[in-house]
C-alpha positions, 0 to 999 in steps of 0.5 A: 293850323291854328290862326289867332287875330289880335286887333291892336294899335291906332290903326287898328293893325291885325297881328296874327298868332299861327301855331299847330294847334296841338301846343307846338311852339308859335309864329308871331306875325306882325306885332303891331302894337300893345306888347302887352296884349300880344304876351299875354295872349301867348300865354307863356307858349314858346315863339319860335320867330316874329315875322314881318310882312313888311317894315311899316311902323303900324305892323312893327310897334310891339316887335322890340318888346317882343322879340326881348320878352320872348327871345325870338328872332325877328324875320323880315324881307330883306328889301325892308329890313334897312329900314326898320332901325329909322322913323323914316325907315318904317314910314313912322315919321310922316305921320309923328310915329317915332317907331323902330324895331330892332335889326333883322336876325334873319331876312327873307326871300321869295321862296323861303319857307317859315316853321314852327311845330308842324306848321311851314309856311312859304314866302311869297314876295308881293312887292307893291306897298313896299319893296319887301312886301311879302305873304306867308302861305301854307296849309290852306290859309295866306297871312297878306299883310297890306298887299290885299284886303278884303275887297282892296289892295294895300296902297302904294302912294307911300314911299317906295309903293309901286302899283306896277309891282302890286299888279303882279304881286296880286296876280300871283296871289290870284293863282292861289285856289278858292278856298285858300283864307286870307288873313290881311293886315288891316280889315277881315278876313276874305277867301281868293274865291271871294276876291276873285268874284269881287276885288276889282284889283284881281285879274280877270280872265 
């Protein structure tokens, strides 16, 4: 599996490229801004969906243009799809962010898988930064969107955070082996090894 970081928009947003590495079609991951930058990295590859791990307006900018250029579904829990059509939905409004994206063609559940050419992810619902928070893993690697960063974890002082569900979400993370890369949404790239010695959110034994 091959795994691509595209650094884009204010918040300097990961938006993350999977494919097989043997010129298969590709995920895109949160297309958080800079449409642009986005295609023109794809170079013409087929997308086989765009994937949300969660409905904020700073993981979503580019989803629109996207999903239109490329002609992909849009793929997103469905505790945060409501959302992704309103300002106030993606959270978007609070900070002058008159960001939408395009409704859900397929909503996500825990325990849903995600593939493309020989790459399947699974969904893990990680609830906490928002309700439909989820992660995708597969093949050694987990795309955390904003449940966990490097050395941190996703806030949950916005609306609809819920720190009592983060706990649980990042315990369940926590079960994943050592050499498992994660691949956030803000920040570098970490190891469960890593965080479990450092993440003071991870849990101890």
């Amino acid at each position: 599996m091959r795994v691509r970081r595209l650094t884009l928009g204010p918040l300097d947003t990961n938006c993350w490229l999977v494919d097989d590495g043997a010129g298969g079609p590709v995920l895109v991951i949160d297309p958080a801004d800079e449409a642009e930058v986005i295609l023109g990295a794809l170079a013409g590859a087929e997308v086989e969906a765009v994937v949300l791990t969660h409905g904020h307006f700073d993981h979503i900018a580019a989803a629109r243009e996207v999903c239109e250029a490329t002609g992909a579904p849009l793929l997103v829990h469905a505790a945060d799809a409501p959302g992704l059509t309103s300002p106030v939905g993606t959270g978007g409004a609070a900070f002058g962010f008159d960001v939408t994206a395009p409704s859900a063609d397929r909503t996500l559940e825990d325990g849903d898988t995600v593939a493309a050419g020989g790459v399947t992810l699974d969904v893990i619902a990680t609830p906490g930064h928002t309700p439909g928070s989820l992660c995708l893993s597969g093949h050694g690697h987990l795309l955390s969107g904003d449940t966990l960063f490097a050395g941190s974890i996703g806030r949950t002082d916005f609306p609809g955070g819920d720190m009592s569900a983060m706990r649980r979400s990042i315990a369940r993370l926590a079960s994943l082996p050592d050499d498992v890369r994660v691949h956030p949404g803000h920040g570098p790239e970490t190891t469960i090894g890593r965080e479990r010695r450092v993440n003071p959110f991870f849990p101890r034994a």
